[in-house]
C-alpha positions as CSV (number, residue, x, y, z in Angstrom):
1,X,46.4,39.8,95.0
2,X,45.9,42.0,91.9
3,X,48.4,41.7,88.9
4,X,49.9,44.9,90.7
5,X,50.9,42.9,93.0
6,X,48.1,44.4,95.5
7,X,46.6,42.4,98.3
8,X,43.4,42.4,99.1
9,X,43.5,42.6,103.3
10,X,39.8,42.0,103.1
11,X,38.6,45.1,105.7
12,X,37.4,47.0,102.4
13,X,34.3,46.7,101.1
14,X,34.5,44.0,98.7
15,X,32.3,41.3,97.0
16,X,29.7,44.4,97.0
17,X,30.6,44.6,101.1
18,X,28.0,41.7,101.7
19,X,30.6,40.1,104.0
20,X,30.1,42.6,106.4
21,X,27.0,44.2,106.1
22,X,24.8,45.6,108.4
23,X,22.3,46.8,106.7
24,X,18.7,46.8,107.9
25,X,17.2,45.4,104.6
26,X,16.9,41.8,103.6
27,X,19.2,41.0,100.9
28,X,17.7,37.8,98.2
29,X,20.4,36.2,96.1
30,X,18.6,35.2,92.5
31,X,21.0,32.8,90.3
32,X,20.5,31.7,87.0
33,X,23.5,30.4,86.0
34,X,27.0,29.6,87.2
35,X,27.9,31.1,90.6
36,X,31.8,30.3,91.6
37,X,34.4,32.0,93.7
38,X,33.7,35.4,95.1
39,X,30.2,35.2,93.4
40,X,29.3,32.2,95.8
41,X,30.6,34.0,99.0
42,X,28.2,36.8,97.2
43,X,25.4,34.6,97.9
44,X,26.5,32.6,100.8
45,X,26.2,36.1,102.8
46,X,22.8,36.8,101.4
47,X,19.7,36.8,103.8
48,X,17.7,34.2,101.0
49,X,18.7,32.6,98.3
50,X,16.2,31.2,95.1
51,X,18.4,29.8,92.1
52,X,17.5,27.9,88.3
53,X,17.5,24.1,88.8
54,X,20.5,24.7,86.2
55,X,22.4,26.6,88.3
56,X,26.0,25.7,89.1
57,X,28.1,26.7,92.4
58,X,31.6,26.3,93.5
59,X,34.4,27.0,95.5
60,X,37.0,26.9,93.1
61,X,39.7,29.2,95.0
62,X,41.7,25.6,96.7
63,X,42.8,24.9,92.7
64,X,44.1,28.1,92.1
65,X,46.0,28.3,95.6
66,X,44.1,31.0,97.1
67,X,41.0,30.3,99.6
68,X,37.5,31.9,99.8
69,X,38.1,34.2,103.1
70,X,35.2,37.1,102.2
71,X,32.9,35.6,105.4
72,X,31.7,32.3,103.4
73,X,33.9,29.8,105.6
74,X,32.2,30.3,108.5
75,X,28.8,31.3,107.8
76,X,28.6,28.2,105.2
77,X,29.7,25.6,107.8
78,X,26.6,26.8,109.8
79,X,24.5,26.6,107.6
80,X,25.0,23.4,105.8
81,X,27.8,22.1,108.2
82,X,31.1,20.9,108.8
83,X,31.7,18.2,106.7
84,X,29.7,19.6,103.6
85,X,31.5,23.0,103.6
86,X,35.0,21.0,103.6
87,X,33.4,19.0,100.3
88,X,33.4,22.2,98.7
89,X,36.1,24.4,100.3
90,X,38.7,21.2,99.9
91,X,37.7,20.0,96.5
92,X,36.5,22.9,94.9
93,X,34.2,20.7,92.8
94,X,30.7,21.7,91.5
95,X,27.3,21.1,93.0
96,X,24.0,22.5,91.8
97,X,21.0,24.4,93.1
98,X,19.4,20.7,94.1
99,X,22.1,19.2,96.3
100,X,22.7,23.4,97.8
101,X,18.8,23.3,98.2
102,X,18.7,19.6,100.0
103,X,21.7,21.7,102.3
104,X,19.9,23.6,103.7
105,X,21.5,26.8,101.9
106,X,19.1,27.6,98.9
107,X,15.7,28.9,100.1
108,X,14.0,27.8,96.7
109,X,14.9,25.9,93.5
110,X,13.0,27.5,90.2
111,X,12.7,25.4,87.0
112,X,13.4,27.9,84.6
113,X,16.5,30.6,84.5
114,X,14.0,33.4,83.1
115,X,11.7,32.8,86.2
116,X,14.3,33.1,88.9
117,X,14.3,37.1,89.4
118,X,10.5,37.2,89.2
119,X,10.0,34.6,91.9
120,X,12.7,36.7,93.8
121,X,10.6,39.9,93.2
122,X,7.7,37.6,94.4
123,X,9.1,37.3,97.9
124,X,9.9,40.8,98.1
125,X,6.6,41.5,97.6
126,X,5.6,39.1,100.2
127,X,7.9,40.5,102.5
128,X,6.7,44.3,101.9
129,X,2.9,43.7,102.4
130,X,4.7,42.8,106.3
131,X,5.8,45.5,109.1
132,X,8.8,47.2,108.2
133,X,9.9,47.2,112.2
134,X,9.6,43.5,112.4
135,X,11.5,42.5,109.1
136,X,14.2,44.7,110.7
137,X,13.9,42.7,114.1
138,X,13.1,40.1,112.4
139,X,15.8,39.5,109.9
140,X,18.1,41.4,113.1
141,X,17.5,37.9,115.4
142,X,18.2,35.6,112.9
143,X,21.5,37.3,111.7
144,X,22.4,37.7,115.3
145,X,21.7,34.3,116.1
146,X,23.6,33.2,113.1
147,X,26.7,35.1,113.7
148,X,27.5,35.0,117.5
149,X,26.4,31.0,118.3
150,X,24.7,32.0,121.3
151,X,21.2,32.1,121.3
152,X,21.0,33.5,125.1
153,X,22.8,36.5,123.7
154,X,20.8,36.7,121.2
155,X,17.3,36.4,122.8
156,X,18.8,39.2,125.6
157,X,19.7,41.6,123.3
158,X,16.2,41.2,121.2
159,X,14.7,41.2,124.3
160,X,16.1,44.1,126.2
161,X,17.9,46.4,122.9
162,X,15.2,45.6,120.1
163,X,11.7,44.7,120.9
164,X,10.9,47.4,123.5
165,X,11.6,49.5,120.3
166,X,9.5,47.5,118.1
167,X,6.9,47.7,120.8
168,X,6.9,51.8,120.9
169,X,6.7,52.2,117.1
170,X,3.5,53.2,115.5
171,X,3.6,49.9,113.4
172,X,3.6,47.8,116.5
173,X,0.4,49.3,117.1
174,X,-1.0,49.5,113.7
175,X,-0.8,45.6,113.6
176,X,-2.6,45.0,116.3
177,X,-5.3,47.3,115.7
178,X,-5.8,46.2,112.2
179,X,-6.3,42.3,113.3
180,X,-9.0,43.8,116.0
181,X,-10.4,45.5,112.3
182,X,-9.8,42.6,110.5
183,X,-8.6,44.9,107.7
184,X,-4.8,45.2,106.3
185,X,-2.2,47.1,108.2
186,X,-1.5,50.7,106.6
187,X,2.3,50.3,107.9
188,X,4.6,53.3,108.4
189,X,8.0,53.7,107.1
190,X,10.4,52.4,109.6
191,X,12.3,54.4,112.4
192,X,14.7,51.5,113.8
């Protein structure tokens, strides 16, 4: 609620509308300093997530009387489990990059705050040397596998929806031909 007295009812597209996303591009979370609140359910719904050693995170919204409901509930207690998730959600106490790294949660830990972005521009570079279909299936499969619980669901609808569409796509092709070359794939933009 808003000092209008507005509520939030969560179905817009708030916290930058990460919560619900389904976008086809992998999102990476870079933190340099202190991440609370809304900015950790930020994170929490991002695909990969490199942080400072200094960085600080919290759920801070259980002493102020609200709770964090913006997706990060859930998708934290799969990810660094049950138990952990009520640490933060029931204290609201801080923990850094180390301990959220040791979780499970935080991809990579960087020494220094000024380094964090360009080791996050790093794996995006890594990632865009790869096939644009397969980081979409890719990144597709582990979202779905994250979000539903099922991984027969998830395998059948990779399996039957996504890679016979992967398959038919001139990358698909491209990266097989170019390991026969032994030469780097010349990808094609994407039409998943």
């Amino acid at each position: 609620m808003n000092k209008a007295g507005v509520v939030n009812d969560m179905t817009a597209p708030g916290l930058a509308g990460l919560p619900r996303r389904t976008g086809k591009k992998p999102i990476i979370a870079a933190v340099n300093g202190i991440c609370m609140g809304g900015g950790f359910e930020m994170v929490a719904n991002c695909d990969l997530i490199l942080a400072s050693s200094s960085a600080i995170f919290s759920l801070p919204e259980v002493k102020r009387g609200i709770v964090p409901v913006a997706g990060c509930l859930p998708r934290l207690t799969r990810t660094i489990g049950l138990q952990r998730t009520m640490d933060l959600v029931l204290t609201g106490r801080n923990v850094s990059a180390t301990t959220l790294h040791d979780w499970g949660l935080i991809s990579q830990v960087v020494d220094s705050p000024a380094d964090v972005v360009r080791a996050a521009v790093e794996v995006a570079e890594i990632m865009c040397k790869n096939s644009p279909d397969s980081l979409i299936v890719g990144r597709l499969g582990v979202r779905m596998s994250w979000e539903a619980g099922s991984v027969e669901d998830t395998v059948s609808d990779l399996a039957d929806q996504w890679y016979p569409r992967l398959v038919s796509g001139p990358n698909f092709a491209e990266g097989i031909q170019a390991f026969v070359e032994k030469r780097s794939p010349s990808w094609k933009n994407s039409k998943l």
